[in-house]
C-alpha positions as CSV (number, residue, x, y, z in Angstrom):
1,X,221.8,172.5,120.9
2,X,219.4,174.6,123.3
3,X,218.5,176.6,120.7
4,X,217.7,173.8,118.2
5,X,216.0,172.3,120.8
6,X,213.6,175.3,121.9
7,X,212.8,175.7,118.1
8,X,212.0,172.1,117.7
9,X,209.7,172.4,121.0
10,X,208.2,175.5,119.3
11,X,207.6,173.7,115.8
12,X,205.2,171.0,117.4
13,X,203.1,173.0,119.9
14,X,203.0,175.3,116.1
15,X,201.7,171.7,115.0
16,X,199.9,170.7,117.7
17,X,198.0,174.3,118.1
18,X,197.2,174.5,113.8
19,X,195.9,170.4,113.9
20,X,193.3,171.6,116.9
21,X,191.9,174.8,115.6
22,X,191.7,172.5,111.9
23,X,189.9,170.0,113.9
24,X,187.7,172.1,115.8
25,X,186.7,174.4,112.8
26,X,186.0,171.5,110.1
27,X,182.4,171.2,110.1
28,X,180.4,168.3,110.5
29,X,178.0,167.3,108.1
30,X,175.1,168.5,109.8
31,X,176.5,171.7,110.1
32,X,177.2,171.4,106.3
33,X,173.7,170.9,106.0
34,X,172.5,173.6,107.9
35,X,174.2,176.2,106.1
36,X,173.7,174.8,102.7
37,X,169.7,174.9,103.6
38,X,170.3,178.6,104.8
39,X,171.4,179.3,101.4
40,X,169.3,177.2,99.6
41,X,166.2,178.5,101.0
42,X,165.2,174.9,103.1
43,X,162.5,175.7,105.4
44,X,161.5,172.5,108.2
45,X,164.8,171.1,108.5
46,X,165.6,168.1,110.6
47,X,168.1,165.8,111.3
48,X,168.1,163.0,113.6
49,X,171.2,160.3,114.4
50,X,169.9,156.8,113.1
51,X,170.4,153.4,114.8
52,X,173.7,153.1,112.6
53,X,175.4,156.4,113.1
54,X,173.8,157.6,110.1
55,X,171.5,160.5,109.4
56,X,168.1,161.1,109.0
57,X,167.6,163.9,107.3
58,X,164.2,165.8,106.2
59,X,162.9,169.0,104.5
60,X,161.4,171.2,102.3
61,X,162.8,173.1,98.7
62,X,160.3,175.0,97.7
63,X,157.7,173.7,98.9
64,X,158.3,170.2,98.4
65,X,159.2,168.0,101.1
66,X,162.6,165.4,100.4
67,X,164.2,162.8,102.5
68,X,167.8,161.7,102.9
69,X,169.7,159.0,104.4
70,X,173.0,159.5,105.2
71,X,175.4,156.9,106.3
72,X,178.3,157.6,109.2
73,X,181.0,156.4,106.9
74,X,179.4,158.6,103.7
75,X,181.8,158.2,100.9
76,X,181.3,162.1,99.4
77,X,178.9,160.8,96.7
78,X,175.1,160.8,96.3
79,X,172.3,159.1,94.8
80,X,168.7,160.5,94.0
81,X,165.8,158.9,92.8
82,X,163.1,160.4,90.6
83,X,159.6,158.9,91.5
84,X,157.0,157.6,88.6
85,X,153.4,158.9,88.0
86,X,151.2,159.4,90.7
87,X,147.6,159.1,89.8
88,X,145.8,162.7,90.2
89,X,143.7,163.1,92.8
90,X,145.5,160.8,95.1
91,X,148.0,162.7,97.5
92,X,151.7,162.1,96.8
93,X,153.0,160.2,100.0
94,X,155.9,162.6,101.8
95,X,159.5,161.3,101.7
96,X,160.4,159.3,104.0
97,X,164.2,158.2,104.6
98,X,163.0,155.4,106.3
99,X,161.2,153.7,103.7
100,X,162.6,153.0,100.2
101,X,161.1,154.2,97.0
102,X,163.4,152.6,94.7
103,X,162.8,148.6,94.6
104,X,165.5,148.6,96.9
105,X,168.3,150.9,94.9
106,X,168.4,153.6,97.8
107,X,168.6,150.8,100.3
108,X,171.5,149.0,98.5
109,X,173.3,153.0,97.6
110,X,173.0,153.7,102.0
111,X,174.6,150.3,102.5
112,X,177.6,151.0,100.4
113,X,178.4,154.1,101.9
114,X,176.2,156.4,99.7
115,X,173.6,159.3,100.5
116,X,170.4,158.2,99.7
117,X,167.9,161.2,98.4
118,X,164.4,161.3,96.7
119,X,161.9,164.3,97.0
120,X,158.2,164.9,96.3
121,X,156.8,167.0,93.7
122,X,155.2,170.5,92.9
123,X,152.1,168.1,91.5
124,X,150.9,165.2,91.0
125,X,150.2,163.3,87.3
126,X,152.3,164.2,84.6
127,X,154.8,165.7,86.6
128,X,158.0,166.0,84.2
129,X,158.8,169.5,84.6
130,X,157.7,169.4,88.5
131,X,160.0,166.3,89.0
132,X,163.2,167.7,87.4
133,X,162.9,171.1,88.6
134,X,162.7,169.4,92.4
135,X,165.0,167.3,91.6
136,X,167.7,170.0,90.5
137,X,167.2,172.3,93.7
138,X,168.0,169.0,95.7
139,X,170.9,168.0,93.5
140,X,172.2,171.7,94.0
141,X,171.2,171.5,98.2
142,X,173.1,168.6,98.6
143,X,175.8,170.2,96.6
144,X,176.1,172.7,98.7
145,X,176.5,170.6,101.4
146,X,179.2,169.0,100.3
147,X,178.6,166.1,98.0
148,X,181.3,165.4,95.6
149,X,179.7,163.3,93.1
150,X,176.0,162.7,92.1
151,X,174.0,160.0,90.4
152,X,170.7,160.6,88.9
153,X,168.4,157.7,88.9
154,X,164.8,157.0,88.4
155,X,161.4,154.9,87.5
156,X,158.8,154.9,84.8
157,X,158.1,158.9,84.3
158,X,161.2,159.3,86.8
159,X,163.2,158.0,83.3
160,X,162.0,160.8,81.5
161,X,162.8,163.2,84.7
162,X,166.4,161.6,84.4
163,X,166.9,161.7,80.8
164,X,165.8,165.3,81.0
165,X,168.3,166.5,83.6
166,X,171.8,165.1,82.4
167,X,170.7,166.8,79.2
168,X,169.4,170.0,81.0
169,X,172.3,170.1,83.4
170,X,175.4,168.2,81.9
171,X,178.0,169.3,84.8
172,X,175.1,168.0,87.6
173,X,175.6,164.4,86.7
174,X,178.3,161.6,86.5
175,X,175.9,158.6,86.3
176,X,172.3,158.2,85.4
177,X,170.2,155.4,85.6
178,X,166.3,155.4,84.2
179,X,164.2,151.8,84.8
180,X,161.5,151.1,83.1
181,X,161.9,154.9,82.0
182,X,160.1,156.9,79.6
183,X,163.1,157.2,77.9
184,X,162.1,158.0,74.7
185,X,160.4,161.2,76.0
186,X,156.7,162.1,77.1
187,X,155.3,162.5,73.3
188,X,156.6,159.0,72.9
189,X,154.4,158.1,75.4
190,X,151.4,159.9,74.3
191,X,151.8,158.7,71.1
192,X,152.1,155.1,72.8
193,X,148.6,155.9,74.8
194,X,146.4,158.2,72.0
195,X,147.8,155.4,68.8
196,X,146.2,152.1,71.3
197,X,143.0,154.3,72.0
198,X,142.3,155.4,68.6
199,X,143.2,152.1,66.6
200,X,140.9,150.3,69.7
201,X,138.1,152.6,68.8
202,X,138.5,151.7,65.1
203,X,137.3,147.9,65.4
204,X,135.5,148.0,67.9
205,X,133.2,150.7,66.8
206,X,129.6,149.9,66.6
207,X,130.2,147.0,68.9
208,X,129.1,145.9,71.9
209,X,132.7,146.2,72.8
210,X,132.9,150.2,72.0
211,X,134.2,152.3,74.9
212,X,132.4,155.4,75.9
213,X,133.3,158.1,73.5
214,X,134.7,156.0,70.6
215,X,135.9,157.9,68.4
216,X,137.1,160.6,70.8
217,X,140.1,160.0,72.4
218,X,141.2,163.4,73.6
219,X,137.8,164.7,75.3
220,X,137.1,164.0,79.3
221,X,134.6,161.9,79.7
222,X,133.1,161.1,82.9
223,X,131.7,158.0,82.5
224,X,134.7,156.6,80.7
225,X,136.3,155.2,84.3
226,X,138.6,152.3,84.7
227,X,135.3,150.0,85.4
228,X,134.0,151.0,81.8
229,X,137.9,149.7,79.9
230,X,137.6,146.7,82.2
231,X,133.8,145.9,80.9
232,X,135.2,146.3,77.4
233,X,138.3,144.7,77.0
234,X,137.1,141.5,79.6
235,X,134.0,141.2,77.1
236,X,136.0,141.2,74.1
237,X,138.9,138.6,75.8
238,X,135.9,136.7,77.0
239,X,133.9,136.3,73.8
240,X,136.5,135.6,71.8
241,X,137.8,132.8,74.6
242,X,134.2,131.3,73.9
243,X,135.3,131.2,70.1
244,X,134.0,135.1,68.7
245,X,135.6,134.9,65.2
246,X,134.6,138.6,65.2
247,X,136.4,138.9,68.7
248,X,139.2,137.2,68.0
249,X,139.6,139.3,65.1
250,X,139.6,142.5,67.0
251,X,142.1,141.5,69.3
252,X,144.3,140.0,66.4
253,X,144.3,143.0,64.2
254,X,144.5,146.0,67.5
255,X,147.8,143.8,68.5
256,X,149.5,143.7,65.0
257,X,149.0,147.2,64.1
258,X,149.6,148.5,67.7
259,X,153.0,146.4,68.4
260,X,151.0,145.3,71.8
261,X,150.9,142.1,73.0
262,X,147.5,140.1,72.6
263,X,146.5,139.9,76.5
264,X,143.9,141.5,78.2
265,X,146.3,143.3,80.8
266,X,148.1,144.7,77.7
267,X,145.0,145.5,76.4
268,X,143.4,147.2,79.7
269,X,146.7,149.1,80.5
270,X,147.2,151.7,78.1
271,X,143.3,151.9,77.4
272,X,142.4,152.5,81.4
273,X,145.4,155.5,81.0
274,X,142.5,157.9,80.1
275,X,140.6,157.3,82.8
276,X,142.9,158.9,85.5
277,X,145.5,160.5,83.2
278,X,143.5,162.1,80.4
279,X,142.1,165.3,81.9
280,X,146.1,166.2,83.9
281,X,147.7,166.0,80.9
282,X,145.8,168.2,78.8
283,X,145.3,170.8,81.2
284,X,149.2,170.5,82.5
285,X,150.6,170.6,78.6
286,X,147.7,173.2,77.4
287,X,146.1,170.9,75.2
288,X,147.0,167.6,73.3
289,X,150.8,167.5,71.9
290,X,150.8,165.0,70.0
291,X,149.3,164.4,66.0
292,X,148.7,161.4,64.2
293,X,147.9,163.6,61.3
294,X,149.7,161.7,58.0
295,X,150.5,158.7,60.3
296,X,150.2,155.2,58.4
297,X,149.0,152.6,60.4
298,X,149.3,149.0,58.9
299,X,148.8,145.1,59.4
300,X,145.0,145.0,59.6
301,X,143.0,143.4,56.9
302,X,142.3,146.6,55.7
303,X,144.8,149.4,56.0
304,X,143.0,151.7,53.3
305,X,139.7,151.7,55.5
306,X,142.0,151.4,58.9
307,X,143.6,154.5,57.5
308,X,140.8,156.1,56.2
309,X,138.5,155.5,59.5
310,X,140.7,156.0,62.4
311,X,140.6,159.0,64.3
312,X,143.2,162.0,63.7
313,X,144.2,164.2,66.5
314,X,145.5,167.5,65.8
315,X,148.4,168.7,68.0
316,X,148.0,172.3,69.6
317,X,151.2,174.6,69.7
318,X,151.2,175.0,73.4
319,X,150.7,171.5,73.9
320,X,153.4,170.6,71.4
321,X,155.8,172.9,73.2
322,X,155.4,171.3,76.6
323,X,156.0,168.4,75.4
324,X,159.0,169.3,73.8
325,X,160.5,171.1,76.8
326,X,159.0,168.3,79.1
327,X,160.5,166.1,77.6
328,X,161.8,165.2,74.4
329,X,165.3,164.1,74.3
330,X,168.3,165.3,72.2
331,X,170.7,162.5,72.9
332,X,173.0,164.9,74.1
333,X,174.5,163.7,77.5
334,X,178.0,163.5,79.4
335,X,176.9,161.3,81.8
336,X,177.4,157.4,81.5
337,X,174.0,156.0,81.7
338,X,173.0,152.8,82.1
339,X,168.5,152.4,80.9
340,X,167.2,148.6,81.5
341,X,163.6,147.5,80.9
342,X,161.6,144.5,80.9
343,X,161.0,143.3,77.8
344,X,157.2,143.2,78.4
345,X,156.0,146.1,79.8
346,X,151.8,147.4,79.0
347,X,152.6,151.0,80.2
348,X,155.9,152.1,79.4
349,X,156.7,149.8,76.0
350,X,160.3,148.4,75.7
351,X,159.8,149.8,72.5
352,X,161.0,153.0,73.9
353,X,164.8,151.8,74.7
354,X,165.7,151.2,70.8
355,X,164.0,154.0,70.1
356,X,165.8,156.0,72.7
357,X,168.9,154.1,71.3
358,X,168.3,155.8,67.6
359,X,168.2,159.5,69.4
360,X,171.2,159.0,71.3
361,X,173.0,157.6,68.3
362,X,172.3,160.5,66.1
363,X,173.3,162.5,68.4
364,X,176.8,161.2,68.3
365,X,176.8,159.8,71.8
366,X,176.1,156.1,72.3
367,X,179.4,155.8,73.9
368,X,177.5,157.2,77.1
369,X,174.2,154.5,76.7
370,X,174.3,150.8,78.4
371,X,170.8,149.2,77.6
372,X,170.2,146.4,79.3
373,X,166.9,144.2,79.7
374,X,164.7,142.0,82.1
375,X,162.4,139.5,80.5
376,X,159.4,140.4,82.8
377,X,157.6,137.2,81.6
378,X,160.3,135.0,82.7
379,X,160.2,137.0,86.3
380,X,156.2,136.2,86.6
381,X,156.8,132.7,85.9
382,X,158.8,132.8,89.1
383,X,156.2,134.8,91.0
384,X,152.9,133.8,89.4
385,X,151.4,136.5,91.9
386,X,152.8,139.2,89.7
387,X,150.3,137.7,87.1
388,X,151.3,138.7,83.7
389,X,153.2,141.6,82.1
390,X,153.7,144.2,84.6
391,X,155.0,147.7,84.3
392,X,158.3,148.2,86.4
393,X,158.2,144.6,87.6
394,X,161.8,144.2,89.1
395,X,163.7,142.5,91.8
396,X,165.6,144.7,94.4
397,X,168.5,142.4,93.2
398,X,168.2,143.1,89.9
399,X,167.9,146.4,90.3
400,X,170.9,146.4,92.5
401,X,172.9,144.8,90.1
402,X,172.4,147.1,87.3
403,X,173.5,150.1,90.0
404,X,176.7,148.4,90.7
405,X,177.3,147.9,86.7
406,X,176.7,152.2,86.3
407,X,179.0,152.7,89.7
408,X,181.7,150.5,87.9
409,X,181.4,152.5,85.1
410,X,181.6,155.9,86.4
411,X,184.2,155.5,89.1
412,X,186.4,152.7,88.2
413,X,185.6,153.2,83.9
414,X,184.5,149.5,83.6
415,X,181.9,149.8,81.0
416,X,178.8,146.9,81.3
417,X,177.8,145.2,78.5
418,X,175.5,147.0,76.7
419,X,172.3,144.5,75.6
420,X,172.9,142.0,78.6
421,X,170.1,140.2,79.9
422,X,169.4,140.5,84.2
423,X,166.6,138.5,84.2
424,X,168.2,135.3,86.2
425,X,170.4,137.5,88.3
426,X,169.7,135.7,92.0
């Protein structure tokens, strides 16, 4: 019995000695982090304890500062956030886990026990290949850190930097959410931009409504600014509110052949693109990616002249091949992905997501898309200060509800209806 008793005694201090060395060498998360960034080349690391218990957690990857939040109770998983377009010339803001990029998706991800990323850019503009490739080294950081499972999520040209990285990097991924995403893929939106400008410059050449450079819509011009599409488009709206049969022509026949809704902000929108977006993309692509060349544009009163008259653009091979690597989807994904838009949107056209839709689904893989909308028009009528179709207008609700719907999806397999309507969610 001694014996038993001595080996019993022996067992638990065995216990009791391997439980404290397991305890005392299981790292905490910020020394997870601190030797993931010693691996993954993070340079100005910081980590301060939040109000909660949480973490705030700041950096650099190669240049380009991120920010995380970190709850106490972090579940394993993590969610990142692809920013949209910044206009050039204006200095992208520095991450801040404090402050929410995401109409209130990173907020609602912390809450729920989720690490909350988002990172700045190598450049500003069209920024596809800058976006994903900082958004890869801090899906592979955090990785390294110890995060189990990772969503991909992201807005406007953050779409097209989520589309592009679940079919890049299909193992990175277990959920991926593009709103109001360029989902379709940057051509689409170029062809979206250049088909407006060109089809504009068509009727109202040799107007009093003619933009500078009518008739060239893929040379810089300085003096056509976002004052100049204003001038134009507000004359045209205004002369034909006055009764312009000639104006109210114009605007009739640009809407029907451009799918865009007759309104002077869906009007101004696309047009006012070239102002601030014209000269990044062409020197960021190497020249102009996308031909109308053979195109067919109908439901004027003339498509012969229409067809005959309007400006063809010729695509050059470098630009072509950025826009194909930066980016153009396949369709191919393994990640469940859950894309919702507003129905009216003058920047990004809902247009895309059926379009988007066709890729995916000739690609074999639509059991991996939920498409889901918001009827932005409905929103505005809410909250007349929004004042008419707006690109990426969304409430953090909304938003919030569509993220629960992908998290159900991934981690419990409850798949949301694909074609639901948010618009009235409270």
């Amino acid at each position: 019995m001694k014996n038993r008793a001595l080996i019993g005694l022996a067992l638990i201090t065995v216990t009791v000695t391997l439980s404290a060395c397991t305890t005392a060498t299981t790292p905490t998360v910020s020394q997870r982090l601190q030797t993931a960034a010693s691996a993954k080349g993070v340079t100005d690391l910081s980590i301060v304890t939040r109000s909660d218990g949480g973490l705030n957690v700041t950096g650099k990857l190669s240049g380009n500062p991120f920010a995380l939040r970190i709850p106490a109770n972090w579940n394993g998983s993590s969610v990142l956030n692809a920013h949209g377009y910044v206009t050039p010339g204006n200095t992208e803001a520095t991450p801040d886990p404090e402050k929410d990029p995401s109409i209130g998706l990173l907020s609602a991800a912390y809450a729920q026990g989720y690490l909350a990323a988002n990172t700045a850019y190598a450049k500003t503009g069209y920024a596809v290949k800058e976006g994903m490739d900082a958004n890869k080294a801090l899906r592979d950081f955090l990785d390294a850190a110890g995060s189990k499972l990772e969503y991909m999520t992201g807005i406007s040209m953050g779409g097209n930097i989520v589309v592009g990285l679940v079919e890049k990097y299909p193992n990175d991924f277990a959920g991926a959410m593009p709103y109001c995403g360029v989902v379709a893929g940057w051509r689409a939106e170029q062809r979206f931009l250049l088909d407006f400008r060109v089809v504009y410059d068509y009727f109202t050449k040799g107007t009093a409504y003619a933009l500078p450079g009518n008739g060239d819509a893929v040379t810089y011009r300085a003096d056509y600014t976002y004052a100049s599409v204003q001038a134009s488009v507000g004359g045209l709206f205004t002369a034909a509110a006055k009764g312009s049969a000639a104006a109210g022509a114009i605007i009739g026949q640009v809407s029907k052949v451009t799918g865009v809704p007759a309104d002077v902000v869906s009007f101004i929108t696309p047009l006012a693109s070239s102002s601030y977006g014209l000269q990044d993309y062409l020197n960021t692509s190497g020249g102009n990616g996308y031909s109308n060349a053979g195109k067919l544009y109908s439901g004027s009163a003339d498509d012969v002249a229409l067809n005959a008259g309007v400006q063809r653009l010729t695509a050059t091979a470098a630009g072509s091949a950025y826009l194909d690597a930066n980016y153009t989807p396949s369709g191919k994904f393994s990640a469940h992905m859950l894309s919702f838009h507003n129905t009216s949107d003058p920047l990004v056209p809902y247009s895309f997501e059926p379009e988007f839709a066709g890729i995916v689904a000739a690609a074999g893989n639509s059991a991996n898309l939920v498409q889901q909308t918001v009827d932005a028009q409905a929103v505005n009528a809410a909250n007349p200060s929004a004042g008419g179709p707006t690109h990426c207008y969304f409430t953090p609700t909304q938003v919030g509800a569509a993220w629960n719907e992908l998290r159900a999806w991934v981690e419990q397999g409850v798949r949301p209806l694909d074609g639901a309507n948010i618009t009235n969610v409270k």
